[in-house]
C-alpha positions as CSV (number, residue, x, y, z in Angstrom):
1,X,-48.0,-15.4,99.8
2,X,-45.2,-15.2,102.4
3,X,-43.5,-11.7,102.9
4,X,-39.9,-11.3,103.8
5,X,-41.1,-9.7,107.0
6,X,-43.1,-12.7,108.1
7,X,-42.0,-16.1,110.1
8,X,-43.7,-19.0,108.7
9,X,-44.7,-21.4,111.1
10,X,-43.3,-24.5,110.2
11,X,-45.1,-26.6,112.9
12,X,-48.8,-26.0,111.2
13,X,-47.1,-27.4,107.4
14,X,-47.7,-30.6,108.9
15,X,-50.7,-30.5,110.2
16,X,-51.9,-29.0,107.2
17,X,-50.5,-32.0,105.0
18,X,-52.2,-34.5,107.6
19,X,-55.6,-32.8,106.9
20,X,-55.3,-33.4,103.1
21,X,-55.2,-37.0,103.4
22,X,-58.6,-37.2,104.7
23,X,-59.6,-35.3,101.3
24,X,-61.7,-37.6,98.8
25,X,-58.4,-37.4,95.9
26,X,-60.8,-39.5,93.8
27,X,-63.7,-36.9,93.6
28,X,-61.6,-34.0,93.3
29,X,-59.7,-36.0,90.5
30,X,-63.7,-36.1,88.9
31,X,-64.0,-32.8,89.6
32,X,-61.0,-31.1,87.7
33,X,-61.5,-34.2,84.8
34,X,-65.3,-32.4,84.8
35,X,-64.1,-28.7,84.4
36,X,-61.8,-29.5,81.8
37,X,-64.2,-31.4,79.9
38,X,-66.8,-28.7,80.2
39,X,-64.1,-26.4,79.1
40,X,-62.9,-28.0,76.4
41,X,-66.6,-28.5,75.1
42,X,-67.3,-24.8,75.1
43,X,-64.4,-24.1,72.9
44,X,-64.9,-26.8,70.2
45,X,-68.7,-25.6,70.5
46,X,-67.7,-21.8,70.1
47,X,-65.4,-22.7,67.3
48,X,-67.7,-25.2,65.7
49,X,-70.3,-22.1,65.3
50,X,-67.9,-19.8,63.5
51,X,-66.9,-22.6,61.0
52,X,-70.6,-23.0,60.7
53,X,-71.3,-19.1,60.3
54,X,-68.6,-19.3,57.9
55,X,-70.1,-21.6,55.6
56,X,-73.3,-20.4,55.8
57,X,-72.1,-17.1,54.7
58,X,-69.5,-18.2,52.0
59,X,-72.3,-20.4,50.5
60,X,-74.7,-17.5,50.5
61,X,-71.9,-15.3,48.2
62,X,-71.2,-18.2,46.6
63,X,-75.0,-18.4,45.8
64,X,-74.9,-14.9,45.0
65,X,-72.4,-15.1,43.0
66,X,-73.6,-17.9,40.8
67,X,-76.8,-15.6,40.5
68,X,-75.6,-12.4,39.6
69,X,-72.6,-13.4,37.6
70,X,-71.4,-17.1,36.8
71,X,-74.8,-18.1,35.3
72,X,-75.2,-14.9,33.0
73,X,-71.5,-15.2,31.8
74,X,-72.7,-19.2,31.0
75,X,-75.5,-17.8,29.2
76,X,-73.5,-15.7,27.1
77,X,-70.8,-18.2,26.4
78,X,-73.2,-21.0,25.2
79,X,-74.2,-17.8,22.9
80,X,-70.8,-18.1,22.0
81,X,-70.7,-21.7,21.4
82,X,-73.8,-21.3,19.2
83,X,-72.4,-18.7,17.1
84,X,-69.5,-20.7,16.5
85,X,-71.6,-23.3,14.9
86,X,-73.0,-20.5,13.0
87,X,-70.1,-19.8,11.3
88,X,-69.6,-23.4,11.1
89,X,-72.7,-24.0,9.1
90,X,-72.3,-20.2,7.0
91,X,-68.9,-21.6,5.5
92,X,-70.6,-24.2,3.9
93,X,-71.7,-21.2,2.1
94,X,-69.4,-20.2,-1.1
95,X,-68.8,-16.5,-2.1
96,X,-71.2,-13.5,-1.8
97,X,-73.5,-16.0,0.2
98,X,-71.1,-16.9,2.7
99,X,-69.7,-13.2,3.2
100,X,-73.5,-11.9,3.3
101,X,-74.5,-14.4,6.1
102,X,-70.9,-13.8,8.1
103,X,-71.7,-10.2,7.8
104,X,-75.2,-11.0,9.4
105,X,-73.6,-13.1,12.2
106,X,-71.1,-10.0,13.3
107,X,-73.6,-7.2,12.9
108,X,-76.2,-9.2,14.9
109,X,-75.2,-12.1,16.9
110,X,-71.4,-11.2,17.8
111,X,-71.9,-7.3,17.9
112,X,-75.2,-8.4,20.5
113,X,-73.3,-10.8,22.4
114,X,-70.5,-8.9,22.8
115,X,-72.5,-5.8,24.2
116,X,-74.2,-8.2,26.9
117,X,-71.1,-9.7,27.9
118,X,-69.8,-6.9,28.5
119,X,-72.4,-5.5,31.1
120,X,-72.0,-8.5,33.0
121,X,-68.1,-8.3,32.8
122,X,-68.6,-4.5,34.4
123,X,-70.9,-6.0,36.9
124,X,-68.2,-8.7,38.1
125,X,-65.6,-6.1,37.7
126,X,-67.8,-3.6,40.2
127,X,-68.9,-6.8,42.2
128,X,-67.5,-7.2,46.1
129,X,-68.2,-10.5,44.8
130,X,-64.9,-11.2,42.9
131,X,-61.8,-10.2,44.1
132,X,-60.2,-9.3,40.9
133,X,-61.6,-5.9,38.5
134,X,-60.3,-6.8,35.0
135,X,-62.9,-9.2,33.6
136,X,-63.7,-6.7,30.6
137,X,-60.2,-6.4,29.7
138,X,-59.4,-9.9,29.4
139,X,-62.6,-10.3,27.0
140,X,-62.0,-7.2,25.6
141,X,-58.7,-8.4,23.8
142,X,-60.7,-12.2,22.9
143,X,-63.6,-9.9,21.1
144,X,-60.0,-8.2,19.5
145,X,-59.3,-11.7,18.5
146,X,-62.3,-12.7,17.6
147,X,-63.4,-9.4,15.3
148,X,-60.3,-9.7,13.3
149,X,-61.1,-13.4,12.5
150,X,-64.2,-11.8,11.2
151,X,-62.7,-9.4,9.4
152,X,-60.5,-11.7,7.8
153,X,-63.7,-14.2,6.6
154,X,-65.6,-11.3,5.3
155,X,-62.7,-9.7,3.1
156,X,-63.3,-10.4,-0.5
157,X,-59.7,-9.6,-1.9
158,X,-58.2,-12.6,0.5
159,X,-57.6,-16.1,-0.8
160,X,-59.4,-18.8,0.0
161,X,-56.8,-20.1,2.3
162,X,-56.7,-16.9,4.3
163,X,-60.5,-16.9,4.6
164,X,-59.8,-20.3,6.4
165,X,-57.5,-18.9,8.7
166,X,-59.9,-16.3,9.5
167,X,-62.4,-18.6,11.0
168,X,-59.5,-20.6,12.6
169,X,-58.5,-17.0,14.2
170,X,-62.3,-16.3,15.2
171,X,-63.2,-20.1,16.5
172,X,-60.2,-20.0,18.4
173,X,-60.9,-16.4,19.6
174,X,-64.2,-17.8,20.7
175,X,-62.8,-20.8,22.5
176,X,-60.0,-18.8,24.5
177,X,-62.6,-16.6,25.6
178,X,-64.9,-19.7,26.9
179,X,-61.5,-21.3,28.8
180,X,-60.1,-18.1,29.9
181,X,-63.9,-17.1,31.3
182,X,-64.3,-20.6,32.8
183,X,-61.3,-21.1,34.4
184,X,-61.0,-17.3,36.4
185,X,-64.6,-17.8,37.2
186,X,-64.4,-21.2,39.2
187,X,-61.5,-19.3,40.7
188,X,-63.2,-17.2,41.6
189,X,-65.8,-19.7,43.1
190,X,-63.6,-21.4,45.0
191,X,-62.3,-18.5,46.2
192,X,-65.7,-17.7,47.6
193,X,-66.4,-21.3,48.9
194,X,-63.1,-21.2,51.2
195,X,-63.3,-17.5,52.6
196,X,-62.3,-17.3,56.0
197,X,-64.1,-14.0,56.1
């Protein structure tokens, strides 16, 4: 760089500028197309890792995930799904029959389901796993739903009629908890699958 203080010597510009035509422009032109490419290459290479890292890790949680919390809630759903057909099948029961094998179904099946649910609702909610900590709530007011349904079929002073709607209550209990479970948990999923982190 030129200082104030200094006198350029305008008589060597030229010479200078005769000297670069005997350069070779074609293999610096190589040269520079070279670097670039080589630069270029080590980024998309560096960047192509991370994305690579990333996935490998998100599909490790993911796995993890699946493992330690989607498959045991499915577990306990189709539980769920089969005590609904329970109930399905005690209806077909009439009076002190129907009431005695309903009774059965809360104190053992629903009562047992809803227990081990429950432990692997706090496990999600304690999970780093899942970014959200109020999976026993939501199933908490389902069971609610559900138990008053049951309530409701097992009362002998009610009508027929509003012995029906007590199973409508308690099958539809059971199938809001199913969707409601489902849908936050492949949320949740494909939260995992898409981290950036």
């Amino acid at each position: 760089m030129v200082s104030a203080n200094q006198v350029v010597d305008t008589q060597s510009l030229p010479q200078y500028f005769e000297a670069m035509k005997d350069w070779d422009w074609k293999a610096i032109a190589a040269f520079i197309g070279i670097a670039v490419n080589l630069g270029w290459n080590y980024f998309n290479s560096r960047k192509t890792t991370k994305i690579q890292n990333t996935m490998k890790r998100n599909e490790i949680k993911l796995r993890q995930f699946d493992r330690l919390i989607n498959d045991p809630v499915n577990e306990h759903l189709r539980g769920y799904e089969k005590l609904n057909e329970d109930i399905n099948a005690a209806f077909l029961a009439s009076g002190d029959d129907r009431c005695k094998r309903l009774k059965e179904l809360v104190r053992n099946d629903f009562n047992g389901l809803r227990q081990r649910l429950e432990i692997v609702l706090n496990t999600a909610d304690q999970s780093n796993l899942t970014s959200r900590s109020d999976f026993f709530g939501i199933a908490s007011d389902h069971h609610d739903t559900i138990a008053i349904g049951f309530n409701a079929m097992c009362n002998d002073a009610l009508d027929e009629n509003s012995i029906k709607q007590g199973k409508d209550k308690t099958q539809k209990g059971i199938s809001d908890l199913r969707v409601t479970l489902v849908n936050i948990f492949t949320e949740e999923a494909e939260r995992i699958a898409t981290s950036k982190k």
